[in-house]
TIKOLVO-654109 format. One record per residue (C-alpha): residue number from 1; x, y, z. Coordinates in nm, 2 decimals, decimal comma. Layout:
BEGIN
NUM:X:Y:Z
...
***
This chain:
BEGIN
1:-3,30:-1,61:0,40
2:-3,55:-1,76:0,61
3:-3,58:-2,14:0,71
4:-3,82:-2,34:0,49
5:-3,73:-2,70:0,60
6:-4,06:-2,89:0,73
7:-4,00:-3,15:0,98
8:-4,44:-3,30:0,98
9:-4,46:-3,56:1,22
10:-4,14:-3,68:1,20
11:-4,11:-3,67:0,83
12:-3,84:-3,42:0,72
13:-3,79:-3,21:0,35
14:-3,63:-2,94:0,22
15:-3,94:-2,71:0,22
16:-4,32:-2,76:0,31
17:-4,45:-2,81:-0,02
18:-4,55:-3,15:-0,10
19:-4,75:-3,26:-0,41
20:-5,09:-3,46:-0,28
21:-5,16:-3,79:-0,39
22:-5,32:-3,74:-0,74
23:-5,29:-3,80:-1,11
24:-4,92:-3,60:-1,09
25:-4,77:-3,85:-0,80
26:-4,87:-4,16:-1,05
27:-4,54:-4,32:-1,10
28:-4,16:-4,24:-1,06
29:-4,10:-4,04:-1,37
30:-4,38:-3,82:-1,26
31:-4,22:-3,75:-0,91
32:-3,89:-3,79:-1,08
33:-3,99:-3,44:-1,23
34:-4,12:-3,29:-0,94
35:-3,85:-3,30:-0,71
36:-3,62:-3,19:-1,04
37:-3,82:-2,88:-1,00
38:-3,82:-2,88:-0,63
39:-4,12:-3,01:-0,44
40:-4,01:-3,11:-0,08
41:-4,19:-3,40:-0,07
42:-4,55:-3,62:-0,26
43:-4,77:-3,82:-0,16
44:-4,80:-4,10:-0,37
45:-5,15:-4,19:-0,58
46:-5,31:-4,41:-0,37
47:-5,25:-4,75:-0,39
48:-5,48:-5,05:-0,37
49:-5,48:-5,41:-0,32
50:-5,45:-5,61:-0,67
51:-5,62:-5,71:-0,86
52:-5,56:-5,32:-0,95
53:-5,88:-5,06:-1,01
54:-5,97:-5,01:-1,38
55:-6,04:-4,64:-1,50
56:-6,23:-4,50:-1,79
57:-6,07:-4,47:-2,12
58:-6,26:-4,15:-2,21
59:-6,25:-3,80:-2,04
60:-6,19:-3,78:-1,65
61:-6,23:-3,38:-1,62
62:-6,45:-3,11:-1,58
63:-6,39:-2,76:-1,53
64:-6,52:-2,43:-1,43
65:-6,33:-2,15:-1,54
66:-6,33:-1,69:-1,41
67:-6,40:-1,46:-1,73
68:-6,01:-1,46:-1,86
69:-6,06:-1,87:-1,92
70:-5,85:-1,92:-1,59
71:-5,93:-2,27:-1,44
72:-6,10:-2,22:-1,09
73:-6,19:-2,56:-1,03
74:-6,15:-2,92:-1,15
75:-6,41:-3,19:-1,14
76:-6,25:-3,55:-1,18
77:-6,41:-3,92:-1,19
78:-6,05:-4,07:-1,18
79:-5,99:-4,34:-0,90
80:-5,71:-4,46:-0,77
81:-5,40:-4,59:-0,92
82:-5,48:-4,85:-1,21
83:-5,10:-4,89:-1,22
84:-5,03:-5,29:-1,05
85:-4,93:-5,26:-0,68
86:-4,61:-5,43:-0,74
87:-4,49:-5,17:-1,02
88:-4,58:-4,92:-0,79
89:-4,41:-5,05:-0,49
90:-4,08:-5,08:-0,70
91:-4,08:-4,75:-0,78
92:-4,14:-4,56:-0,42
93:-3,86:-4,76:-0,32
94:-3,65:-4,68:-0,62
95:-3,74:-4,29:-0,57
96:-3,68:-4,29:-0,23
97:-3,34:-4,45:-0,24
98:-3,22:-4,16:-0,50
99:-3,40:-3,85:-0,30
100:-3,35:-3,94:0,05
101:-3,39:-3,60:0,15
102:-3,73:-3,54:0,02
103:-4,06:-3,70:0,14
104:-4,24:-3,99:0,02
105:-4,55:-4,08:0,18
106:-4,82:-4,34:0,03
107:-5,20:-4,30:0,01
108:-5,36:-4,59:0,03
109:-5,75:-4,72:0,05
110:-5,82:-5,06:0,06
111:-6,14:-5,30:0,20
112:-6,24:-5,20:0,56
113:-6,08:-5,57:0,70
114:-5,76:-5,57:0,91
115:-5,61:-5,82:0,71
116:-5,63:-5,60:0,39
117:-5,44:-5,29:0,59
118:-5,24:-5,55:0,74
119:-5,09:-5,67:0,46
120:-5,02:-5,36:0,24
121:-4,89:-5,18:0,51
122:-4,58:-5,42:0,56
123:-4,56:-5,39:0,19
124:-4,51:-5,05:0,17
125:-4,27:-5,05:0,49
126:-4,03:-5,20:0,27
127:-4,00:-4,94:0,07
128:-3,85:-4,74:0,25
129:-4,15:-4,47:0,27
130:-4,14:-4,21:0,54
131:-4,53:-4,25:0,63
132:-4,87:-4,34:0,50
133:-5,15:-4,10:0,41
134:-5,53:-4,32:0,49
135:-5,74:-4,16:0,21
136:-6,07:-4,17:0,36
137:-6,19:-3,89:0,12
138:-6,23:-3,97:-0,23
139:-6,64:-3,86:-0,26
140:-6,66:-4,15:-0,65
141:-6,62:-4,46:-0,71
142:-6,45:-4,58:-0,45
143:-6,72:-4,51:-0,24
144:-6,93:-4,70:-0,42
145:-6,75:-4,99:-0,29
146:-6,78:-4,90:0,08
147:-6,42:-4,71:0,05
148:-6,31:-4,35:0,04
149:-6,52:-4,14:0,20
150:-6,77:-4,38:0,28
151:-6,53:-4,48:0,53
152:-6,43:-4,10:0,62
153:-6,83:-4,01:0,70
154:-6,85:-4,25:0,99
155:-6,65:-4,15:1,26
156:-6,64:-4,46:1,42
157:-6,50:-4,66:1,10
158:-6,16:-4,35:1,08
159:-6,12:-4,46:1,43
160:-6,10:-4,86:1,39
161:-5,89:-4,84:1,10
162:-5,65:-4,57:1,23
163:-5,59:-4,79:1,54
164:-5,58:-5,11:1,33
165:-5,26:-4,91:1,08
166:-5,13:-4,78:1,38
167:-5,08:-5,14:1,55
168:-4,93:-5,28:1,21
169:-4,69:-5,02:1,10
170:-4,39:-4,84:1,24
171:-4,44:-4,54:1,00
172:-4,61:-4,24:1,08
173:-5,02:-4,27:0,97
174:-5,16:-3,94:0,85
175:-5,59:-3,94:0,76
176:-5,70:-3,76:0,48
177:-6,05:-3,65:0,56
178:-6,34:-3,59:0,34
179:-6,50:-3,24:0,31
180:-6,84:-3,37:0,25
181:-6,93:-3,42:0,62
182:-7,14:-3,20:0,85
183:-6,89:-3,14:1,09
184:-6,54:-3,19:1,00
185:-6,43:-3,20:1,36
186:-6,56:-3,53:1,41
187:-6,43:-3,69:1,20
188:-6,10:-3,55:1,30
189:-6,15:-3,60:1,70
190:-6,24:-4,05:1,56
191:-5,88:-4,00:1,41
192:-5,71:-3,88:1,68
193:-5,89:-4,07:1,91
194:-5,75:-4,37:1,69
195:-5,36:-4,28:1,77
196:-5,29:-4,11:1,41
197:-5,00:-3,87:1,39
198:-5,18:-3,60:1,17
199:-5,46:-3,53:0,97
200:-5,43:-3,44:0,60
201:-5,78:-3,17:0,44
202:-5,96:-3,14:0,26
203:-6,02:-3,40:-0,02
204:-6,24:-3,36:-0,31
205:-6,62:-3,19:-0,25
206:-6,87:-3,41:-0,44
207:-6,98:-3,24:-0,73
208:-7,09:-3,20:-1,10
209:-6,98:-2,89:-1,28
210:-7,19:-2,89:-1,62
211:-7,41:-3,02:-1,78
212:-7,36:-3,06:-2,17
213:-7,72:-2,95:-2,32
214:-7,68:-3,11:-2,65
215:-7,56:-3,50:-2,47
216:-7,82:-3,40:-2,19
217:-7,52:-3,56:-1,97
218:-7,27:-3,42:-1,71
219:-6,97:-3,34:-1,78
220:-6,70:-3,54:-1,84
221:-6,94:-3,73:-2,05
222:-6,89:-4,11:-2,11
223:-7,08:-4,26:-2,39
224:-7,37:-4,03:-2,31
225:-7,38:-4,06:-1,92
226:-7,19:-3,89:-1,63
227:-7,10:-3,96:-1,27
228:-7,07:-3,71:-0,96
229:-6,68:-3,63:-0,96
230:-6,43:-3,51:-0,71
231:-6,41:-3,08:-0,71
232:-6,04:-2,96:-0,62
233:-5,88:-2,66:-0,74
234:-5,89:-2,25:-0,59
235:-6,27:-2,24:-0,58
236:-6,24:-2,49:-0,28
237:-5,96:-2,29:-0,10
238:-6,21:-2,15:0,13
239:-6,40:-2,48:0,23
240:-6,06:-2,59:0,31
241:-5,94:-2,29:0,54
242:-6,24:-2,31:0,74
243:-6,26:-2,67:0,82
244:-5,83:-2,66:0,86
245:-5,93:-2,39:1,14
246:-6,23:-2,61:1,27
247:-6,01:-2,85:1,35
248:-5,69:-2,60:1,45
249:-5,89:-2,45:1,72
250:-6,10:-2,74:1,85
251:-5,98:-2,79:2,23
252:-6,04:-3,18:2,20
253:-5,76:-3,19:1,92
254:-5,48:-2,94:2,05
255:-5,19:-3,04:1,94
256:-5,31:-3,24:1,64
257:-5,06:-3,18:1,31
258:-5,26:-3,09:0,99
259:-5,15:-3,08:0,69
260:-5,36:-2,82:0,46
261:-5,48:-2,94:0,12
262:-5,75:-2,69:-0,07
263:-5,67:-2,45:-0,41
264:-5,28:-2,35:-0,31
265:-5,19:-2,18:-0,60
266:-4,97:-1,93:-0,45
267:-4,71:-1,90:-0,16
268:-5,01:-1,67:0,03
269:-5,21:-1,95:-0,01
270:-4,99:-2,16:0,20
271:-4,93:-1,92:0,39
272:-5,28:-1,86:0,50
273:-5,32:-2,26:0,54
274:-4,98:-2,25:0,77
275:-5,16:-1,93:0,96
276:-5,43:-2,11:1,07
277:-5,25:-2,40:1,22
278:-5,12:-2,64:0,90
279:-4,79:-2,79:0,94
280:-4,72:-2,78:0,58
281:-4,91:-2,85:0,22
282:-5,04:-3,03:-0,05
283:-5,09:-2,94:-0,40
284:-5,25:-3,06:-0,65
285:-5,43:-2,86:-0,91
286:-5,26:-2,58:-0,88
287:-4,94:-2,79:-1,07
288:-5,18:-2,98:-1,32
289:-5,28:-2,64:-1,47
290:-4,93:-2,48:-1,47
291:-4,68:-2,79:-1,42
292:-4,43:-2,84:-1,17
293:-4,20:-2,55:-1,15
294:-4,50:-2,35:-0,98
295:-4,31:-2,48:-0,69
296:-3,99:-2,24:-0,71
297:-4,25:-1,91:-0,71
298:-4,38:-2,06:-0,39
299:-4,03:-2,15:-0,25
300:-3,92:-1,78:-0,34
301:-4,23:-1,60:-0,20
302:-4,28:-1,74:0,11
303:-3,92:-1,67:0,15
304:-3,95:-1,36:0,06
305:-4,24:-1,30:0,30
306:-4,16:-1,44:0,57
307:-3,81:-1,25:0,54
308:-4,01:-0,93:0,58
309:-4,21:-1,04:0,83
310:-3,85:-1,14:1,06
311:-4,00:-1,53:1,06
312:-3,68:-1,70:1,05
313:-3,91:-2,05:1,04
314:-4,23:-2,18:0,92
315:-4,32:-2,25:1,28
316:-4,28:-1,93:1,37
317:-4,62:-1,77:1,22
318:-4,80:-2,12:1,21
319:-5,15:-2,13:1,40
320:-5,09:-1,71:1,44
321:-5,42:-1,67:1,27
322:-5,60:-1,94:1,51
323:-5,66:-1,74:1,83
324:-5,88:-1,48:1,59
325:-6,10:-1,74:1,44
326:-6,40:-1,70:1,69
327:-6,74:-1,77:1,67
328:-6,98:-1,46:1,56
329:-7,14:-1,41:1,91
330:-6,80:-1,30:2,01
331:-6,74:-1,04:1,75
332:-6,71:-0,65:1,87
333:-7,10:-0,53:1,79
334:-6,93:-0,19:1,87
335:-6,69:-0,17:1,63
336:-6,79:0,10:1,33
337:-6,63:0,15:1,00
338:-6,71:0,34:0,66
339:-6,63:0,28:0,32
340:-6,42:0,57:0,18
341:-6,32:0,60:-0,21
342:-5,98:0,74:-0,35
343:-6,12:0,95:-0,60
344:-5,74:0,94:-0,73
345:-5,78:0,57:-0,82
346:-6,15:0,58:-0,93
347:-6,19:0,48:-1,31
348:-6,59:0,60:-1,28
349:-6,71:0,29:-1,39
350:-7,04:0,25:-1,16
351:-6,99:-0,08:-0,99
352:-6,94:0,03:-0,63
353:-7,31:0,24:-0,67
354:-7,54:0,03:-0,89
355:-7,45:-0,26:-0,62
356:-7,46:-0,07:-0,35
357:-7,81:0,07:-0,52
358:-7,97:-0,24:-0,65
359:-7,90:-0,48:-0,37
360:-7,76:-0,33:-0,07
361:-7,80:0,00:0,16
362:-7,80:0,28:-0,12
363:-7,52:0,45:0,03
364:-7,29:0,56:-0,27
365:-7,40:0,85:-0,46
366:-7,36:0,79:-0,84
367:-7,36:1,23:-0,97
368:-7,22:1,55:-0,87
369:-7,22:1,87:-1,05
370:-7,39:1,66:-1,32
371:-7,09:1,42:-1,34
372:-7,01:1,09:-1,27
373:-6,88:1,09:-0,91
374:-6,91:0,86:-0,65
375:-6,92:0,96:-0,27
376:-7,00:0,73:0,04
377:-7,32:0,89:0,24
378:-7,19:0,79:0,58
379:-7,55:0,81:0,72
380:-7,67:0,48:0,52
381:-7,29:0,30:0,47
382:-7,30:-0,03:0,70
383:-6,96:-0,11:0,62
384:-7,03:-0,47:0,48
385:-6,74:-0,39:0,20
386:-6,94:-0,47:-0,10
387:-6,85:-0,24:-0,29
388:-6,46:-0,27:-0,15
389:-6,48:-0,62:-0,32
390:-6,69:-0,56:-0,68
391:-6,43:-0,29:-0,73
392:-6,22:-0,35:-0,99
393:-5,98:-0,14:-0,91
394:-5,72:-0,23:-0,61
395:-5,70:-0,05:-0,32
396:-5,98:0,26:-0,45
397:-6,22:0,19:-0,19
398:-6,11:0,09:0,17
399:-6,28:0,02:0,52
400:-6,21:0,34:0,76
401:-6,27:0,27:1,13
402:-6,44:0,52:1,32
403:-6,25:0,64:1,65
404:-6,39:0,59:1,99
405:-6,59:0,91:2,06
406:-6,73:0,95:1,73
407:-7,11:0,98:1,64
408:-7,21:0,72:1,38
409:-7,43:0,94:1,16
410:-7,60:0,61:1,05
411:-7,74:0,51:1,44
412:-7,62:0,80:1,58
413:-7,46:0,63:1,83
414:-7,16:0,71:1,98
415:-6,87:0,49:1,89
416:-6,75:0,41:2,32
417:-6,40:0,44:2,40
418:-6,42:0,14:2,66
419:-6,49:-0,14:2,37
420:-6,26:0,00:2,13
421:-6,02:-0,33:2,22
422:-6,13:-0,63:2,18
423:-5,96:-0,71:2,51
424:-6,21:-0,52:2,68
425:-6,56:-0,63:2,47
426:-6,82:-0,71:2,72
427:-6,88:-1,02:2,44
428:-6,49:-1,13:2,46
429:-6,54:-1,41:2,71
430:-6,21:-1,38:2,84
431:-6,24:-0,97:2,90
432:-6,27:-0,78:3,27
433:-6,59:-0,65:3,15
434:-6,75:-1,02:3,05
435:-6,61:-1,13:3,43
***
């Protein structure tokens, strides 16, 4: 069986699934629970100075759901622990002493002053914790205050607080970084630049998800008026790989441990996260729609996986997928491919032509012999794999890569032999033919 302890920055546990600092790491029965069920580690909600934040007393969620009524995303207007500091401090040390093999980091946001980091930090050293999580992310509320990500959108404010935590604590400081920044790589260079041990993405996008038409209000709704909320869940699992990778492949932060936060639902989803250079992952939503034991299918997949695979260790396939994140100048303008449908697996049910028709290259014909049948007419296919993903059937229509030497009936040009590696792509700046 293959290897799933996680040793992030220094911070060991039993696999590499941690829960992130949200509504499910509120309090020690909570966590309690989770590591029942198997979570290797949680970050804790984050904790503030008292006196201690007040939430609404009314809804705090809103939701977008697929067809079937599966969540996709999450909207929330919570904000930070309105638990007292003190109860919560008691109870990260109580958890930690009866889980010592499991990780407990702390979240915390508190007023941009030294004295204010100063002072909770030796508070939560004495607990025991194995590190502290600098949520410069939350996009509500907080950041109304000059917290959160009002802090994480100015580089130079990550940077003086990461080297003031750094200088006050002997734990390991990971920053959480807002997603609702231009460029998430600076953001990430002010952190390292300010000594921290790892980076923690994305946090919540800034977002509304409905609006009720009969309140005239967004949702959640509080006596008639809304607020902007934090937007988590698998719609945002995309946002997050790309800026994880930003950050993965940036030269300035080689070296840098992230830890990948974004819609993991599955163990692919980690796995993709870990593929593209994350040290391990949080979860958040994923175990607030389906509850805590989603972590044993994760455990037991990427197991399973990474058996198949021969990966005796996380480490061994983490940052794999980096090297082939490139820029699109640099992608192989040679290479050609067709769509080709398994008449086997075809249900006839239009999709892949009337898409193809309406709004794309009209290169799926819909008849034959006066019955439905749908063919590929190589001569107008561009390959963009519409129709491979409005099929709802898996695996009926596939991408089918032209060998070298063979005419594209489309340009009729002939697919060349010396750019059929990517090795040797005259726009691979590493390849004989760019030298």
């Amino acid at each position: 069986m293959a290897d799933l302890r996680s040793d992030f920055v220094g911070i060991k546990s039993p696999n590499p699934f941690w829960l992130a600092s949200a509504p499910p790491t509120d309090k020690e029965y909570n966590v309690v629970r989770a590591f029942e069920a198997g979570w290797g580690g949680v970050v804790w909600k984050t904790l503030g100075l008292d006196p201690h934040i007040v939430n609404v007393n009314g809804p705090r969620y809103g939701a977008v759901w697929g067809a079937d009524r599966r969540l996709l995303g999450l909207n929330n207007i919570e904000l930070i622990t309105d638990r007292p500091l003190q109860t919560n401090l008691d109870e990260i040390k109580a958890v930690k002493r009866a889980w010592p093999d499991r990780a407990v980091v702390v979240s915390l946001m508190v007023p941009c002053e030294e004295v204010c980091w100063t002072e909770i930090l030796k508070q939560v050293e004495d607990t025991g914790a194995d590190g502290v999580e600098l949520n410069f992310g939350c996009p509500h509320g907080m950041s109304e205050r000059g917290m959160g990500s009002a802090v994480g959108q100015v580089p130079e404010y990550i940077e003086m607080v990461t080297r003031w935590c750094k200088q006050n604590t002997r734990m390991p400081v990971i920053v959480k970084l807002t997603p609702n920044i231009t460029d998430i790589r600076y953001p990430a260079r002010a952190a390292k630049k300010g000594g921290a041990d790892a980076v923690s993405l994305i946090n919540t996008v800034s977002s509304i998800t409905s609006v009720n038409l009969d309140l005239m209000a967004p949702e959640p709704t509080i006596d008639g008026k809304g607020s902007h909320g934090g937007y988590c869940g698998p719609a945002v699992k995309p946002i997050a790989l790309n800026m994880v990778a930003e950050i993965a492949r940036d030269a300035e932060m080689a070296g840098l441990p992230i830890s990948g936060i974004g819609g993991v639902t599955t163990w692919r989803d980690a796995a993709e996260f870990m593929a593209l250079g994350a040290g391990n992952v949080q979860v958040c939503t994923a175990a607030m729609t389906y509850g805590f034991r989603i972590v044993t299918e994760m455990i037991d997949g990427l197991s399973r996986w990474m058996d198949g695979k021969g990966y005796a260790r996380t480490s061994d396939f983490t940052g794999l997928a980096t090297p082939n994140v490139t820029d699109w100048q640099y992608l192989n303008l040679n290479y050609v491919a067709k769509a080709r449908i398994d008449q086997d697996l075809c249900i006839k049910c239009g999709r892949c032509h009337i898409v193809c028709e309406d709004t794309s290259h009209q290169a799926i014909t819909a008849t034959k012999d006066g019955a439905r049948h749908f063919e590929v007419i190589d001569a107008e296919c561009v390959a963009c794999n519409l129709c491979v993903n409005v099929c709802p059937v898996e695996g009926c229509i596939t991408m089918e890569q032209m060998p070298a030497g063979t005419v594209d009936p489309r340009t009729g040009r002939t697919v060349p032999a010396e750019y059929g590696n990517w090795t040797q792509h005259p726009n691979n700046p590493s390849s004989v033919a760019a030298e």
